[in-house]
C-alpha positions as CSV (number, residue, x, y, z in Angstrom):
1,X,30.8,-123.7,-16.6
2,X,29.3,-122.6,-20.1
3,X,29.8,-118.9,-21.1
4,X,25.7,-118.5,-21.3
5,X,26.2,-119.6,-17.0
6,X,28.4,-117.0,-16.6
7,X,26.1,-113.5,-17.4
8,X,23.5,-115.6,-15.8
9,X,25.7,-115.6,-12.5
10,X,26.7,-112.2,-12.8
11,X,23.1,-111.1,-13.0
12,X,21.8,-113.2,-9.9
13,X,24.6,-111.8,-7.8
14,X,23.6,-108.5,-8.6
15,X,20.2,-109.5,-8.4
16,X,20.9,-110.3,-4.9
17,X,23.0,-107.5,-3.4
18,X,20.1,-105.3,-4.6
19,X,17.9,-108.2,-2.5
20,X,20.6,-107.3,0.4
21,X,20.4,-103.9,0.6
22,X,16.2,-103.6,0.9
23,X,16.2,-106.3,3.5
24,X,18.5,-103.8,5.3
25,X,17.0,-100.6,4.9
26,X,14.4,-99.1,7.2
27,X,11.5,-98.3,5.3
28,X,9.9,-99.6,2.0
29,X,9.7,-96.9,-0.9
30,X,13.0,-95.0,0.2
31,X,13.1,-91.4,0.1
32,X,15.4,-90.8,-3.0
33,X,14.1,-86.9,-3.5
34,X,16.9,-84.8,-3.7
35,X,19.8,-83.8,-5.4
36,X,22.9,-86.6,-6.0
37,X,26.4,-86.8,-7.5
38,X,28.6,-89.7,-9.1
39,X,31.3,-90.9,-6.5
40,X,33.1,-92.4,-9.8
41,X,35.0,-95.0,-8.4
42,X,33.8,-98.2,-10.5
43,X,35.7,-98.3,-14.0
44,X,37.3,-95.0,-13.3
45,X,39.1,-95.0,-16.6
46,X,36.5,-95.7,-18.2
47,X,34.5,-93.2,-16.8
48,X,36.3,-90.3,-17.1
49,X,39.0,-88.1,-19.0
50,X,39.4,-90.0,-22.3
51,X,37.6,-93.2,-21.6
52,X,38.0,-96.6,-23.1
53,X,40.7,-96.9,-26.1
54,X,39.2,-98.6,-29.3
55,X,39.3,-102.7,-29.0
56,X,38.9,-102.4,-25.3
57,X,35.5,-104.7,-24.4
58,X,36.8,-106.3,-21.3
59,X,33.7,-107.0,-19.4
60,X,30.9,-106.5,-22.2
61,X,29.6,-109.9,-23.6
62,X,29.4,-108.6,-26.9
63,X,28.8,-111.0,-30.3
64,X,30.2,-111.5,-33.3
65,X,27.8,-108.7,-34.7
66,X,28.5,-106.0,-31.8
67,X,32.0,-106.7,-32.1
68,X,32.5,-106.0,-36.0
69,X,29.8,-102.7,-35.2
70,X,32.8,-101.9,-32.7
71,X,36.0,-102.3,-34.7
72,X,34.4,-99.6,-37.3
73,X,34.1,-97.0,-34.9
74,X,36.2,-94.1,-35.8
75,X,37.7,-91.9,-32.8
76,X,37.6,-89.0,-34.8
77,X,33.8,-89.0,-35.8
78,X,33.6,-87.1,-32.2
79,X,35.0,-84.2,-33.4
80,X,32.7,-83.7,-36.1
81,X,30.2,-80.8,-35.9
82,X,27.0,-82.5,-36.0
83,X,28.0,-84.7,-33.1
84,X,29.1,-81.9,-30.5
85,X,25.8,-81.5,-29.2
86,X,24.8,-85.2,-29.0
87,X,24.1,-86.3,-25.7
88,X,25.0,-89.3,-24.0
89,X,21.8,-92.2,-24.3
90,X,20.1,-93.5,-20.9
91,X,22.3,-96.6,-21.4
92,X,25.2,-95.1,-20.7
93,X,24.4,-91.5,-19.1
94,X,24.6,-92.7,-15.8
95,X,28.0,-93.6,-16.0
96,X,29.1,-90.1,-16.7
97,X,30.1,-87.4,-14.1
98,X,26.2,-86.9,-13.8
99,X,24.7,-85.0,-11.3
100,X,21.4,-84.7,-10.9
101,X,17.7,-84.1,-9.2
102,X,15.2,-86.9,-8.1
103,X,11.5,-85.5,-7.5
104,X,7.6,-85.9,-8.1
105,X,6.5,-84.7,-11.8
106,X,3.1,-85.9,-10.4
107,X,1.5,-89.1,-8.8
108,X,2.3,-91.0,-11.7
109,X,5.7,-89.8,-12.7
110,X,9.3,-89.5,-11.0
111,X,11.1,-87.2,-12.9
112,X,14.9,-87.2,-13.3
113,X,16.4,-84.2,-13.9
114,X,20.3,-84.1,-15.0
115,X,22.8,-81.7,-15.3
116,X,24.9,-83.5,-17.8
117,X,23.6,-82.1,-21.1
118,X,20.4,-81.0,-19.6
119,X,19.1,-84.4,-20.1
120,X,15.4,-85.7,-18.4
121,X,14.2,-89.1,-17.4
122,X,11.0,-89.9,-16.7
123,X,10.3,-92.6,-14.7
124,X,6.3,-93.6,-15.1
125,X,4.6,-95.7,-12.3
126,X,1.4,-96.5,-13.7
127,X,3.1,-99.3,-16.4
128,X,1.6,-96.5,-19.3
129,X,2.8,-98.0,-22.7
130,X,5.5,-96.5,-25.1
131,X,3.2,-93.6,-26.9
132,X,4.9,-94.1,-30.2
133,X,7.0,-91.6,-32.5
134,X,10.7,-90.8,-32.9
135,X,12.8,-93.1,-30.6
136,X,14.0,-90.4,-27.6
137,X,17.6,-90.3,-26.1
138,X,16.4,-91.4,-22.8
139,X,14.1,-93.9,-24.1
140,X,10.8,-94.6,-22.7
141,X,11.0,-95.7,-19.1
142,X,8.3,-97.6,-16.4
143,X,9.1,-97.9,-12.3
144,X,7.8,-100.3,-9.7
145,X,8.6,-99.9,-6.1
146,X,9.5,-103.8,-4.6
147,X,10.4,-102.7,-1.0
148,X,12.7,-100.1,-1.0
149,X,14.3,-100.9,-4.0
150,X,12.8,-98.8,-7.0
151,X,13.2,-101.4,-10.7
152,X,13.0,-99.4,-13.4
153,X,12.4,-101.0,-17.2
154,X,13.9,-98.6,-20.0
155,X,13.0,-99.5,-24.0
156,X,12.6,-97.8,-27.2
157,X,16.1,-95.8,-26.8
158,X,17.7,-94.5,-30.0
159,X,20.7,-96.3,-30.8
160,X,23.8,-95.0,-28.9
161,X,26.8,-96.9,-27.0
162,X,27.2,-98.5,-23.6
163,X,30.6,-97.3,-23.6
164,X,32.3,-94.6,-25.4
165,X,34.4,-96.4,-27.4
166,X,32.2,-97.6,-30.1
167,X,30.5,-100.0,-28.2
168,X,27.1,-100.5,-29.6
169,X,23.1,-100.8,-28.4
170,X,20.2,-101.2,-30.8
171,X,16.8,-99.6,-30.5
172,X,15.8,-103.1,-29.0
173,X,18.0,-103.2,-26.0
174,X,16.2,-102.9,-23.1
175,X,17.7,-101.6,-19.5
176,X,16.5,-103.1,-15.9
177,X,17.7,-100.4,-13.6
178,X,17.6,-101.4,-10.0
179,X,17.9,-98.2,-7.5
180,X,18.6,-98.8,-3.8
181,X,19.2,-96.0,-1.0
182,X,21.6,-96.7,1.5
183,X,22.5,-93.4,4.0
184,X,23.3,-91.0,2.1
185,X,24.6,-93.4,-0.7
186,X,22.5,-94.4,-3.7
187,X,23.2,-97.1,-5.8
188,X,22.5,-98.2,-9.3
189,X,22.4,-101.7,-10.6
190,X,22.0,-101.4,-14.3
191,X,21.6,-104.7,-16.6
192,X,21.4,-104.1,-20.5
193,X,20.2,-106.7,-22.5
194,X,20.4,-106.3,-26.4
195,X,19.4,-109.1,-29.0
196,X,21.2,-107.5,-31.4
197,X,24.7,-107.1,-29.9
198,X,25.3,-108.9,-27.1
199,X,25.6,-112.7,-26.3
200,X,24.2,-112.3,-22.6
201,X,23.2,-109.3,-19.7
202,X,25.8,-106.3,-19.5
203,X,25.7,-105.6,-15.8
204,X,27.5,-102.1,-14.0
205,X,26.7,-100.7,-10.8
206,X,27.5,-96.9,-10.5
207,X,26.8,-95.1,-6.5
208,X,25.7,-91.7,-5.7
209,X,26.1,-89.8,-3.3
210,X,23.3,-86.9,-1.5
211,X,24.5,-83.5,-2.0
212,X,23.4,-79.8,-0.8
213,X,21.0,-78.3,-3.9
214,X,23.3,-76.7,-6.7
215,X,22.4,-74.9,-9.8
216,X,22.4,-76.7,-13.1
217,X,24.9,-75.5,-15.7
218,X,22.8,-74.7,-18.5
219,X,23.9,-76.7,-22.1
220,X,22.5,-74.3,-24.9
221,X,23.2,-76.9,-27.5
222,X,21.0,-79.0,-29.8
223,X,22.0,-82.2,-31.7
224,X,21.4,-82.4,-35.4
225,X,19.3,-85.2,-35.8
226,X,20.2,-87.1,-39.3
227,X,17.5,-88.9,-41.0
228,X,19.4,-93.3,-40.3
229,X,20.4,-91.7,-36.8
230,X,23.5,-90.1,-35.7
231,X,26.3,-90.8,-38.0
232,X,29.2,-93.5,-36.6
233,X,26.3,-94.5,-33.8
């Protein structure tokens, strides 16, 4: 098997447990309104406390280029000032201990509302185009129902990491999230594809799980924004 077979196989198998869970659901367009919090059980050291030591990459299919962009992270460039208020980007947010609230903005738009960081997603249903400006943390993001399962397509994200250890994304990765409701469990099948950095699809799943309503911690912090990005990104 060549190593461009193996993403590939990775990605259909995802591809069809996502397939598995809408032919078994009840409904199509499932009622994900609500609110929802991280049962953090895939890559639990990765995913909490300190995270991933530098060097570690098990899993990511990065290149020659992501790798090097890796290697030069500094651990200590999260201490810095301007980077206490950064927030994590929509390609690797999810994986954090994220709570958060699915509902309606309007016909057209789900919005996401999260407590980590006070962080939004919007999730546009009528395929609108990226409106052009400054690239956001959360990128610019379009849903389709297919059944139950809800795909959305996230592009145009500011450069940030898929893990926090230096691991990198460029402004051209783009995210194919696949969201599927089953009980009171929610999962998220997330593939990351990045011309730049990686030799092949990074695939995770991360589950949810429904929760009474709760009160967001508010984050009064802004990030500095420098003029090449945020610095060691």
């Amino acid at each position: 098997m060549s190593i461009t077979q193996r993403p590939r196989r990775a990605l259909t198998a995802c591809i069809a447990v996502a397939t598995l869970f809408t032919a078994n659901a009840a409904t199509a367009q499932q009622d994900f309104w609500g609110y929802w919090e991280p049962v953090i059980h895939e890559d639990a050291r990765y995913r909490g406390g300190e995270g991933a030591h530098k060097g570690d990459y098990a899993g990511i299919p990065l290149n020659a280029e992501g790798r090097r962009a890796a290697d030069a992270w500094d651990p200590d460039e999260y201490y810095l000032p301007e980077l206490q208020c950064a927030p994590h980007g929509a390609a690797y947010i999810m994986r954090g201990p994220v709570r958060f609230h699915f509902d309606h903005e309007d016909d057209d738009t789900i919005l996401m509302r999260m407590e980590l960081q006070e962080q939004e997603r919007r999730f546009h249903l009528d395929g609108r185009e990226w409106p052009g400006g400054e690239l956001e943390w959360q990128g610019h993001s379009t849903a389709r129902w297919e059944g139950e399962t809800l795909t959305v397509v996230t592009t145009h994200m500011r450069p940030r990491y898929l893990r926090r250890n230096g691991v990198p994304h460029s402004e051209d990765a783009v995210m194919t999230e696949h969201y599927v409701r089953h009980g009171d469990y929610l999962t998220v099948i997330a593939i990351v594809e990045d011309p730049h950095y990686l030799t092949g699809p990074f695939v995770r799943s991360s589950t949810f799980v429904k929760t009474e309503p709760f009160e967001f911690i508010p984050y009064p912090c802004e990030p500095i924004i420098w003029p090449n990005g945020v610095p060691g990104v």
